[in-house]
Structure formats: structure tokens, C-alpha cells
Backbone as CSV, one residue per row, in Angstrom:
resi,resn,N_x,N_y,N_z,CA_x,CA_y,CA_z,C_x,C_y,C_z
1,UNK,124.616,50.775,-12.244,125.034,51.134,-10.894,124.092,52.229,-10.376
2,UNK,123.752,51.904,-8.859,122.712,52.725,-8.327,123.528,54.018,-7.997
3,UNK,122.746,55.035,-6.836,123.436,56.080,-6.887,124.067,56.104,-5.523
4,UNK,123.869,55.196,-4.651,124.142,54.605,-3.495,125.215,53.542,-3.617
5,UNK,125.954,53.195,-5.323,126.968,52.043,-5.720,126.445,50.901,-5.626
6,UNK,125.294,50.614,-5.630,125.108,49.075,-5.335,124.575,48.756,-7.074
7,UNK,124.600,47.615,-7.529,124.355,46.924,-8.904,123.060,46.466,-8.881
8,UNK,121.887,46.961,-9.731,120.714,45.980,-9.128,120.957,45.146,-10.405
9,UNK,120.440,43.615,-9.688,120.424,42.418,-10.548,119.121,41.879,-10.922
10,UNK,118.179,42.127,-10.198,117.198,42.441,-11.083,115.987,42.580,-10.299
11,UNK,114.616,42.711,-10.833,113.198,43.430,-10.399,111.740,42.672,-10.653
12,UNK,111.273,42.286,-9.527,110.261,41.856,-9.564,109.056,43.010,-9.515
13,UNK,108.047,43.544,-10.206,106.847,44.145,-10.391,106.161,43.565,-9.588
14,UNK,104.851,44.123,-8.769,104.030,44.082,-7.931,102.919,44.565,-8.195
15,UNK,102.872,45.561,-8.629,102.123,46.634,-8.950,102.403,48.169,-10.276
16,UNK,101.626,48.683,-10.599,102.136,49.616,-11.360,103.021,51.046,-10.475
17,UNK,103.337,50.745,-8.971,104.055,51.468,-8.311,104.883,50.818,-7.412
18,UNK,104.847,49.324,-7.009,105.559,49.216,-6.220,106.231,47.712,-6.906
19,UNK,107.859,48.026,-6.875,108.819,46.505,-7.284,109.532,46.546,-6.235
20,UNK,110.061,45.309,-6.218,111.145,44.393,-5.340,112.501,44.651,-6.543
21,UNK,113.510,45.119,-5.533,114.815,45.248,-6.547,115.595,44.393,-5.634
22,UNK,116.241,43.489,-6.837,117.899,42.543,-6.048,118.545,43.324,-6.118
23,UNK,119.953,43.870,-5.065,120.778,44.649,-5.428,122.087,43.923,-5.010
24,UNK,123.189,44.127,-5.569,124.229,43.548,-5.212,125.265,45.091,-4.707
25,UNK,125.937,44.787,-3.760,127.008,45.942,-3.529,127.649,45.605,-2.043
26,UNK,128.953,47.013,-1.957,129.459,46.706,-0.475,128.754,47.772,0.346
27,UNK,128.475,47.498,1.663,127.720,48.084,2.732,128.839,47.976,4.153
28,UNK,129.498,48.849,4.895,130.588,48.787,5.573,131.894,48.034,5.632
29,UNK,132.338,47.994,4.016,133.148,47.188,3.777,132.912,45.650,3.439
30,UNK,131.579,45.357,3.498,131.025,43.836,3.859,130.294,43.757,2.369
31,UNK,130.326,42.493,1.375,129.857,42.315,0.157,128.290,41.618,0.401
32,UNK,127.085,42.510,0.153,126.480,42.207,0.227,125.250,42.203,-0.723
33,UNK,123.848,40.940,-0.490,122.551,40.957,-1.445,121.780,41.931,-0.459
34,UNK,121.201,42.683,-1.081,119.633,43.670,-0.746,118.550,43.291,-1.695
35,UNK,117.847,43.232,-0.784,116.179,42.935,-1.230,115.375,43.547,-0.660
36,UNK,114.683,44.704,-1.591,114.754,46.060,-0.735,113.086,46.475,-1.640
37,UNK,111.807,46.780,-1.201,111.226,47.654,-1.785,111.194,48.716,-2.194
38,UNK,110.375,49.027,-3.769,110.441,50.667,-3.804,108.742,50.895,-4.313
39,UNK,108.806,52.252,-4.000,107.350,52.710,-4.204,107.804,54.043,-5.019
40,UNK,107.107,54.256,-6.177,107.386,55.218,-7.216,108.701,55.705,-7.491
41,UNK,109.637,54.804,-7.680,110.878,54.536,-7.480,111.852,55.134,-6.618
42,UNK,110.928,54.901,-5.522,111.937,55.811,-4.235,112.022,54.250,-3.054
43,UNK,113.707,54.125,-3.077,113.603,53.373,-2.195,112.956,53.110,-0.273
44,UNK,112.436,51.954,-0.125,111.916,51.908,1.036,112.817,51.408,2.340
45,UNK,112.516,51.283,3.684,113.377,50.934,4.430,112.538,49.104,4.749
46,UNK,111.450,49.136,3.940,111.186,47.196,3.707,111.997,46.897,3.139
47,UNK,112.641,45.759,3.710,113.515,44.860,3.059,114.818,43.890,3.661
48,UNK,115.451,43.547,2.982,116.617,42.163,3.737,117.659,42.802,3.210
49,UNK,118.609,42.974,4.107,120.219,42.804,3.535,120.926,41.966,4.146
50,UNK,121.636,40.981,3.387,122.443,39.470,3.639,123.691,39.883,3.188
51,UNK,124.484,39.033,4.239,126.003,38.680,3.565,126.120,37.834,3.001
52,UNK,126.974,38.019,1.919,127.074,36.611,0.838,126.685,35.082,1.604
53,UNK,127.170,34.896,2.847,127.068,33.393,3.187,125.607,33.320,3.739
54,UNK,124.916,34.703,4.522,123.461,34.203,4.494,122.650,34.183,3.334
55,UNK,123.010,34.616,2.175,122.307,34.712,0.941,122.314,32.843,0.634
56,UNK,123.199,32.919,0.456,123.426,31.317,0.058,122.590,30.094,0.920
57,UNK,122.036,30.212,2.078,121.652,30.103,3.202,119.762,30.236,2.610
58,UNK,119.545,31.675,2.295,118.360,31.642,2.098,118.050,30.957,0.860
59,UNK,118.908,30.947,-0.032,118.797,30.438,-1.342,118.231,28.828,-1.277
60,UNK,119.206,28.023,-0.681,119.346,26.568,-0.122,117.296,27.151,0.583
61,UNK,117.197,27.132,1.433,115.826,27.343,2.058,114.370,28.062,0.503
62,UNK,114.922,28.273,0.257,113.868,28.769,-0.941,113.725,27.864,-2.117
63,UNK,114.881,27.004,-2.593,114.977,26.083,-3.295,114.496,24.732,-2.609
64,UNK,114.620,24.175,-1.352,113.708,23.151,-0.743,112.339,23.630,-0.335
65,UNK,111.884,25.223,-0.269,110.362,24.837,-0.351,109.762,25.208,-2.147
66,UNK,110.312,25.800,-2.690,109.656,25.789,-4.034,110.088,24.772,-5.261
67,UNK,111.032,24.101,-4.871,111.202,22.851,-5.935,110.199,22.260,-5.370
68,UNK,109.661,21.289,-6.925,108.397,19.894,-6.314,109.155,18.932,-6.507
């Protein structure tokens, strides 16, 4: 658990300073995915936050262009 309550689920590397973190948590009462950059592990204001039903949404769209 972050220090902001959100769960990260997990981290893509980029660089030896900058990853992509999944985060799962609630944001105004609303259950939501963040996909959020960080640079020397300080979070950035790059990034997506979805509600569960647009997550699912991008998921469906990411799975028809990267399946062959």
C-alpha cells in the first residue's frame, strides 16, 4: 500500500529512473486503475486514471491491437 492508499499492481521499467506503476485504489469514493509515471521515484502528474468500467474498455482495445 502506497502512501496516498492506493495498491500498486505492478511496474513497468523504462529506464534506470523512470517506471510506469499500475495502481489500484479509491479516488473520491470511486474504485479506480492509475497508470501513472514516476521519475526517481517521485510520482508524476503523466498518466491515466480509469474507472473500473473504462479500464475494462481499454483492456478489450489493447487486447484487439496486440493479439496476432
Amino acid at each position: 500500500m502506497t502512501d496516498d492508499g492506493f495498491e500498486i499492481l505492478g511496474t513497468i521499467p523504462r529506464n534506470e529512473i523512470d517506471v510506469v506503476q499500475v495502481r489500484k485504489g479509491n479516488y473520491y469514493k470511486i474504485d479506480v486503475i492509475d497508470i501513472r509515471w514516476f521519475k526517481d521515484g517521485q510520482i508524476s502528474r503523466k498518466g491515466i486514471r480509469l474507472n473500473r468500467e473504462e479500464a475494462k474498455y481499454l483492456l478489450n482495445i489493447l487486447r484487439r491491437e496486440l493479439d496476432d
